[in-house]
Backbone bond lengths (Angstrom), bond angles and torsions (degrees), N, CA, C in turn:
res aa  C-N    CA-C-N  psi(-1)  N-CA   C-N-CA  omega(-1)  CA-C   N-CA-C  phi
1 X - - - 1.467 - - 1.529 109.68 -
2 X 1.286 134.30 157.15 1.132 148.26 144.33 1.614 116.36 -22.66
3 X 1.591 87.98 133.63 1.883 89.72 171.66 1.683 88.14 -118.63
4 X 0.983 131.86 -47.07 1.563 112.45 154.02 1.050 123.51 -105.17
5 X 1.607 103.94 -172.70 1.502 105.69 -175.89 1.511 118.38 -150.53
6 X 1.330 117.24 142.56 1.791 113.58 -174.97 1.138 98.76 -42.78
7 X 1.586 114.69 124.98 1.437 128.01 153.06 1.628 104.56 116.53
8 X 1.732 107.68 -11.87 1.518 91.73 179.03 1.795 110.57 -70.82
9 X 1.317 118.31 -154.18 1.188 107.69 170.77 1.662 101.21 -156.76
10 X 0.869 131.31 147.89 1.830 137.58 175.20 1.480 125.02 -133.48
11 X 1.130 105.57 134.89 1.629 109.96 -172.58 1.693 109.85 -95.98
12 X 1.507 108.57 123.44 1.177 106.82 164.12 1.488 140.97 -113.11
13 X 1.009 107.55 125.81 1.405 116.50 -166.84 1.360 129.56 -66.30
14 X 1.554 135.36 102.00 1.672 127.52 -162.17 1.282 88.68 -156.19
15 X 1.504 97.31 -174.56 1.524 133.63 -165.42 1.608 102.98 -54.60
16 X 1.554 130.66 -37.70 1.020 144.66 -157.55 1.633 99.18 -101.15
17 X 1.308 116.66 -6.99 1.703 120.99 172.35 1.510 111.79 78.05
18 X 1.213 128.38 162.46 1.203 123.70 -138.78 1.475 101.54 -81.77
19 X 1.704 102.98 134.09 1.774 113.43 177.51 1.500 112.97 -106.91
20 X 1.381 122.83 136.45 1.285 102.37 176.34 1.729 97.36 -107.69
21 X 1.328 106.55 158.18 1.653 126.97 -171.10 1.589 92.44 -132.18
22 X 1.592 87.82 159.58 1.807 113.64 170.37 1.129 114.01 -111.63
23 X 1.649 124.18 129.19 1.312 110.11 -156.99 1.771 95.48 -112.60
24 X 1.320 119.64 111.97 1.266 154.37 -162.66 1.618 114.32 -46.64
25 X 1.411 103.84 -48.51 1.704 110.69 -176.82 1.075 109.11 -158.60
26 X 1.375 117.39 140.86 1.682 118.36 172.35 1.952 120.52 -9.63
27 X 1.372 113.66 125.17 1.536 115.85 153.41 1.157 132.68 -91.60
28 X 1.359 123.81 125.87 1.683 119.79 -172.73 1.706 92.92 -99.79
29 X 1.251 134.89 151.13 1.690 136.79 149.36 0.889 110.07 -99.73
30 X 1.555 136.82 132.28 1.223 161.36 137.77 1.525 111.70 -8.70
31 X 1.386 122.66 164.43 1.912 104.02 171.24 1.895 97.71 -82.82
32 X 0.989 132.43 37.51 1.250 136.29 161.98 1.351 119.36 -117.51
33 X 1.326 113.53 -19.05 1.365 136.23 -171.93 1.302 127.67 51.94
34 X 1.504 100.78 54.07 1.494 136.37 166.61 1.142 110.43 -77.59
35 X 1.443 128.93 125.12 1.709 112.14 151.16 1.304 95.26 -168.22
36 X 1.366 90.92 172.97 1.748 127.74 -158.98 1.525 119.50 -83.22
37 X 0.894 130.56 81.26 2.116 138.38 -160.03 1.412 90.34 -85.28
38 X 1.521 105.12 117.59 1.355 144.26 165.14 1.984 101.34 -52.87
39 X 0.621 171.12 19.83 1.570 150.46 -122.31 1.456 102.96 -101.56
40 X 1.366 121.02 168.67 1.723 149.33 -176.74 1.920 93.42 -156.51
41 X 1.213 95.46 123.97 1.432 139.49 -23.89 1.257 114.90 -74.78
42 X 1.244 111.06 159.97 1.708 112.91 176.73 1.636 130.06 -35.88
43 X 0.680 117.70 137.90 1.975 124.77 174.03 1.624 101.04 -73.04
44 X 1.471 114.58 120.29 1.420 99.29 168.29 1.610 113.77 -102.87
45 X 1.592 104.57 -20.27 1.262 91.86 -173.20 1.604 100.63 -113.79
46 X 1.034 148.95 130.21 1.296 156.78 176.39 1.456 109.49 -49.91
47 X 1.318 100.78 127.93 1.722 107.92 -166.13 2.053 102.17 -72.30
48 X 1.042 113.82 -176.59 1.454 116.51 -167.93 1.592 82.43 -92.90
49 X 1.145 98.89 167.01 1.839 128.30 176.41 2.060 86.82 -79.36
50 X 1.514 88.66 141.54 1.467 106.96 -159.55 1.404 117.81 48.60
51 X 1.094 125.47 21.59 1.937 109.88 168.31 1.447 116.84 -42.35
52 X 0.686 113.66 148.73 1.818 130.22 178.02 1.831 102.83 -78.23
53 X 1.081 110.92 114.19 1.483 137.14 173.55 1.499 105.18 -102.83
54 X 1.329 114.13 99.12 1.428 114.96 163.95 1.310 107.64 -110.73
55 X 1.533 94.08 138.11 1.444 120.26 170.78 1.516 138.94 -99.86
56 X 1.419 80.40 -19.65 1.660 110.52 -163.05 1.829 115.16 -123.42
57 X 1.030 85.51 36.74 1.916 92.93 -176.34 1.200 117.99 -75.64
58 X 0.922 130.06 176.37 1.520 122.43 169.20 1.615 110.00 -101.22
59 X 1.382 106.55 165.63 1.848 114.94 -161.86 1.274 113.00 -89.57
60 X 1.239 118.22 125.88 1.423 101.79 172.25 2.081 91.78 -133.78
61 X 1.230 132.38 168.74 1.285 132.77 168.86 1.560 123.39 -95.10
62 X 1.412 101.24 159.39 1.610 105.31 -178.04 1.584 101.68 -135.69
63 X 1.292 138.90 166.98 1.651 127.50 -167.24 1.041 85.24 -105.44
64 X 1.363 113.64 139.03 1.898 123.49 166.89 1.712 95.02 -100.05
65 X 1.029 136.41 -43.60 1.411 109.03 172.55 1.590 99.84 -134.25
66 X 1.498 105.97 -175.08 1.271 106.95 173.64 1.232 107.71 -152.10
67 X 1.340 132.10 124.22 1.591 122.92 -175.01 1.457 109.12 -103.17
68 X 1.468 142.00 142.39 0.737 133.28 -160.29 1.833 103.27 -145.41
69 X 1.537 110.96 91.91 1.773 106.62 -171.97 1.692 113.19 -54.37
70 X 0.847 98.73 176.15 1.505 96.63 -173.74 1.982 99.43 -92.86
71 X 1.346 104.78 165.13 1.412 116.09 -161.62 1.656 118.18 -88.73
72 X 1.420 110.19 118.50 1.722 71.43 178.98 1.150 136.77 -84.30
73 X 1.987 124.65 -134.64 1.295 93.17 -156.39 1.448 109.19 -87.92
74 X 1.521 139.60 24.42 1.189 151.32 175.18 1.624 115.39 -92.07
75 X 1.301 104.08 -19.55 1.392 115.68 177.03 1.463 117.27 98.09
76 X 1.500 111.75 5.42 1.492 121.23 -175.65 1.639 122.44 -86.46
77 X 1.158 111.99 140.31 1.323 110.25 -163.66 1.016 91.15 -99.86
78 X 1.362 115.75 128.50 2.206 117.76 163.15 1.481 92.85 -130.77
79 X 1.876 98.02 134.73 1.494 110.36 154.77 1.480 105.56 83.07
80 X 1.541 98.32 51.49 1.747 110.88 165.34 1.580 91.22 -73.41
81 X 1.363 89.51 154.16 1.831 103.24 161.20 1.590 101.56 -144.17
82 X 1.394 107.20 142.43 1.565 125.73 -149.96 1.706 76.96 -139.56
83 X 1.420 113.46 119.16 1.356 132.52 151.82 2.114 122.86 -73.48
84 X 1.174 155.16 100.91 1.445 132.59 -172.35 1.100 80.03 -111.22
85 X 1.838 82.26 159.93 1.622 89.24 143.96 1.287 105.41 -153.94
86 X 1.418 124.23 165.09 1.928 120.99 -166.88 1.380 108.79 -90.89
87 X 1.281 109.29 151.66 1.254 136.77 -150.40 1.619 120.31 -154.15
88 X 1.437 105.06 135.71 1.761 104.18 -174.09 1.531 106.64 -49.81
89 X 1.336 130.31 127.82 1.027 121.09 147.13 1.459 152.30 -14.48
């Protein structure tokens, strides 16, 4: 069975401070419990040997979009819309 799963998400811990990724498609582990993490967006820089892989963080949100109507002629903004969504801590 799966130790993750499309759509979870995990924070990893490195030099560059903690990134969170989307993990793309099912993970199988090896009987060593090795395996291969799908992620979005890509890793550019390769995490250090032992980085901290959390799976299990607690949620907090980040805005995936934000719409913002245009102002009228006073300059006032009415009727932002702010998309979140939760995220490892």
């Amino acid at each position: 069975s799966a130790v993750l799963l499309e759509g979870d998400m995990v924070r990893i811990t490195g030099a560059a401070g903690d990134l969170v990724y989307d993990v793309t498609a099912d993970v199988d582990a090896d009987a060593l419990g090795a395996a291969t993490l799908p992620l979005y967006p890509p890793i550019l820089t390769a995490p250090a040997d032992a980085a901290v892989i959390d799976v299990t963080a607690p949620i907090r949100a980040r805005i995936v979009r934000a719409t913002l109507p245009e102002t009228d002629r006073f300059s006032v903004v009415v009727g932002i819309e702010l998309e979140w969504e939760e995220v490892p801590a």
